[in-house]
C-alpha positions as CSV (number, residue, x, y, z in Angstrom):
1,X,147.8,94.2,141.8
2,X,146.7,96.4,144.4
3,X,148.5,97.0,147.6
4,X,146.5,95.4,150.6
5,X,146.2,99.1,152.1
6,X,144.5,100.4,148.6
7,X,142.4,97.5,148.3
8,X,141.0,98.1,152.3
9,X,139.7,101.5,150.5
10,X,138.2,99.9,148.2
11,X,136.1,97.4,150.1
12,X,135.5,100.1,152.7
13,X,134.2,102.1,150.0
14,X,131.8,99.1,149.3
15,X,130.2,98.8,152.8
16,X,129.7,102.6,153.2
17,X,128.1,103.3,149.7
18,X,125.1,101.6,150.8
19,X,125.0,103.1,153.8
20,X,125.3,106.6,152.4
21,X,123.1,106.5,150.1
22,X,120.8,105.4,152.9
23,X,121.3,107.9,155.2
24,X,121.0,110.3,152.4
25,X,117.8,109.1,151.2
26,X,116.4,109.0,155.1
27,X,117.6,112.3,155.6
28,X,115.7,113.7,152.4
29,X,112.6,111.8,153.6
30,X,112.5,113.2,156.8
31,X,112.6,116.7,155.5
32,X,109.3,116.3,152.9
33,X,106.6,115.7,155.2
34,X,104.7,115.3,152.3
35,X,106.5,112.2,150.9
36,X,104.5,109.0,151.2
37,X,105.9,105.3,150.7
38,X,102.7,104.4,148.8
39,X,102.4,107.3,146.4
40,X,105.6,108.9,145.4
41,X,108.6,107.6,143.8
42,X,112.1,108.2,146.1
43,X,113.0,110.3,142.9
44,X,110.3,112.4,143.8
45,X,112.6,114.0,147.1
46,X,114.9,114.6,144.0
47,X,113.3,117.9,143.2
48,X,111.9,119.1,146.4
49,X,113.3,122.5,148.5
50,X,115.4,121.1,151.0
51,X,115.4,117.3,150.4
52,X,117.0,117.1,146.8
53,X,120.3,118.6,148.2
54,X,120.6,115.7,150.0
55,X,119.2,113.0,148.1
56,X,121.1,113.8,144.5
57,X,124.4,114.0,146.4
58,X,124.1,111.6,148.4
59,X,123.6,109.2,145.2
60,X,126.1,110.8,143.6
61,X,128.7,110.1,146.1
62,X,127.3,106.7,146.8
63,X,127.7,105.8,142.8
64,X,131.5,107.0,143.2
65,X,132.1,104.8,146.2
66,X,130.4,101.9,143.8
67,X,133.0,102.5,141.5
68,X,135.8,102.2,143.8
69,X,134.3,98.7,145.0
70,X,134.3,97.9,141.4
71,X,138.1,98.3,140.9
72,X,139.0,96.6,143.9
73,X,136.6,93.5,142.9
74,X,138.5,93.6,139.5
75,X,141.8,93.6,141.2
76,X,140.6,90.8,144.0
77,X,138.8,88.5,141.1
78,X,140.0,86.3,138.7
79,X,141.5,87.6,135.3
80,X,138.5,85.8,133.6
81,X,136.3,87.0,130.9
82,X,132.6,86.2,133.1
83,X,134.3,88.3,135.9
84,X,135.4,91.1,134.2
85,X,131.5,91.3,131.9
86,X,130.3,91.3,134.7
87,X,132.3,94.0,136.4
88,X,131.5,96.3,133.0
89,X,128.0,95.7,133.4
90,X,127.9,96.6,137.5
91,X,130.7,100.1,136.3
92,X,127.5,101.2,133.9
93,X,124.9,100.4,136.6
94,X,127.1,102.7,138.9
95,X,127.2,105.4,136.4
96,X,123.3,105.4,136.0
97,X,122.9,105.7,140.0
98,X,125.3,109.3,139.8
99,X,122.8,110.3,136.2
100,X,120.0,109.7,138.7
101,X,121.8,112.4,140.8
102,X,122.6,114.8,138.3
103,X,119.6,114.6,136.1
104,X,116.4,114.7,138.3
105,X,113.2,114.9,137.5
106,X,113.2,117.9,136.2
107,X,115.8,117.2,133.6
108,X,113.4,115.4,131.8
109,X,113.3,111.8,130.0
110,X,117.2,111.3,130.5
111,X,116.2,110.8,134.8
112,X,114.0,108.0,133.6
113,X,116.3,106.6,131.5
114,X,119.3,106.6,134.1
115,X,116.8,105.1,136.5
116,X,115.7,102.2,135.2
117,X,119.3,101.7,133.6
118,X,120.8,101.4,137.1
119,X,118.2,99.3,138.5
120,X,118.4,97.0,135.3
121,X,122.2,97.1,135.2
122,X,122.6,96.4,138.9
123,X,120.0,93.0,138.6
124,X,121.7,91.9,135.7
125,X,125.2,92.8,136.8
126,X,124.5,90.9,140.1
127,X,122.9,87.9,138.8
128,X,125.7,87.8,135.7
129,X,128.5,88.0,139.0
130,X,127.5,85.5,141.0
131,X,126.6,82.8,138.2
132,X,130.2,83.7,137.5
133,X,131.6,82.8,140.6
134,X,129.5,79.7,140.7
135,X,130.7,78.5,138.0
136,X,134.6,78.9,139.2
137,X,133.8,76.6,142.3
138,X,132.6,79.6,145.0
139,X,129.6,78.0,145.2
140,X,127.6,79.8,148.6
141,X,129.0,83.7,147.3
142,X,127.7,82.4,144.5
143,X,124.4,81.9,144.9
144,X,123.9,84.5,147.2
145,X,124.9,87.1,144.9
146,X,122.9,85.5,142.5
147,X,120.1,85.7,144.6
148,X,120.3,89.6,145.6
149,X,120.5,90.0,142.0
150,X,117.2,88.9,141.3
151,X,115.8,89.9,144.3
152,X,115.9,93.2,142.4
153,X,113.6,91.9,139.8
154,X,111.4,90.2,142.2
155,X,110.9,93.8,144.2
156,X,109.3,95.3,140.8
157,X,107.3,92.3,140.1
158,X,105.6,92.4,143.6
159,X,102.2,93.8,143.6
160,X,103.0,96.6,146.6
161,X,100.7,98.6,147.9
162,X,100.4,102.3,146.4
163,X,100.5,104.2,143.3
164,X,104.1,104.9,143.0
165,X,107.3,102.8,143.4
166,X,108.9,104.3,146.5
167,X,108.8,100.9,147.6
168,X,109.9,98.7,145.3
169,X,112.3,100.9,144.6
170,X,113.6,100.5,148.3
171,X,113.1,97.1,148.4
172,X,115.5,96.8,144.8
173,X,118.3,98.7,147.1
174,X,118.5,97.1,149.6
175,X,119.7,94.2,147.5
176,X,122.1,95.8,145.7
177,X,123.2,97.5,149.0
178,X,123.6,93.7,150.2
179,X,125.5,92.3,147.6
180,X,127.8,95.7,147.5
181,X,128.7,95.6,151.1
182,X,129.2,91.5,150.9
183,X,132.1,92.2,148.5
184,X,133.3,95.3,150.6
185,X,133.8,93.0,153.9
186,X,135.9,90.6,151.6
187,X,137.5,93.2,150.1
188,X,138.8,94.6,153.6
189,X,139.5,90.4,154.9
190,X,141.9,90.2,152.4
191,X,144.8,91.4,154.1
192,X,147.2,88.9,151.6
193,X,146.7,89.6,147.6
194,X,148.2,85.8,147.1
195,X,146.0,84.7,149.4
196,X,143.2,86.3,148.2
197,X,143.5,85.1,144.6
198,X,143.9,81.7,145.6
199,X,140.5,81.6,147.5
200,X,138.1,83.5,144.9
């Protein structure tokens, strides 16, 4: 069981993944002029002079922080068998999101792959999670989870305006970035590690 101090990381690690990863991606964009919402993909700033610096380490770093979120919510959740798929499922979505770092476009297929692996991963993972905690009585974390996990699918099946998928892609983030940083703030409330297992 974690100590209370360790598991603060943790769920700070949660709420500022997100947010990196934000601020990295807005800091690409506004360095490519060229980039438009409606006909590039975000991978796109991936491979540009000045932009890709920013937007591959920023994901990079913001899959790590996922990962530390990830241990904490397996140390905060219930030693049960939904939980802990679950978990797995989010821990290989998180690994996709640092491929989609390290191999950008210009890598070749294996970006594409990574891509729609995290994307996939983190729906699923999401919607798997909070059916999960549903289903063990937490009935409103539940369902919101659940909900921000299929919000994901929901931003790719939208007809958006455009060419590309800047924008669904951004709209599947902000999701994911959602459900993260709801698991970081309870990470960080849960000062007690009794306490905490007997509300989840």
């Amino acid at each position: 069981m974690y100590s209370p101090s360790l598991r603060r990381f943790c769920g700070f690690c949660g709420l500022g993944a997100p947010l990196l990863a934000g601020f990295a991606i807005w800091r690409a964009i506004s360095l490519a002029p060229s980039f438009s919402w409606q006909h590039n993909w975000l991978s796109d700033l991936g491979v540009m002079d000045g932009p890709a610096i920013w937007f591959n380490t920023g994901l990079v770093l913001a899959g790590i922080g996922f990962l530390f979120l990830l241990a904490g919510m397996q140390d905060y959740l219930p030693a049960r068998r939904a939980y802990r798929t679950s978990l797995v499922i989010l821990g290989a979505s998180a690994v996709s999101l640092m491929g989609v770092g390290v191999f950008s476009e210009d890598a070749g297929r294996i970006h594409y792959y990574v891509s729609v692996l995290f994307f996939s991963l983190a729906g699923i993972g999401f919607i798997a999670l909070g059916i999960s905690e549903w289903a063990a009585g937490v009935r409103t974390r539940g369902f919101a989870i659940a909900a921000l996990g299929a919000g994901v699918a929901v931003s790719w099946a939208i007809p958006w305006p455009g060419t590309a998928g800047a924008l669904p892609e951004a709209a599947s983030a902000v999701c994911i970035g959602a459900a993260a940083m709801m698991y970081g703030a309870l990470l960080i409330g849960s000062v007690c590690p009794v306490k905490a297992r007997r509300s989840s």
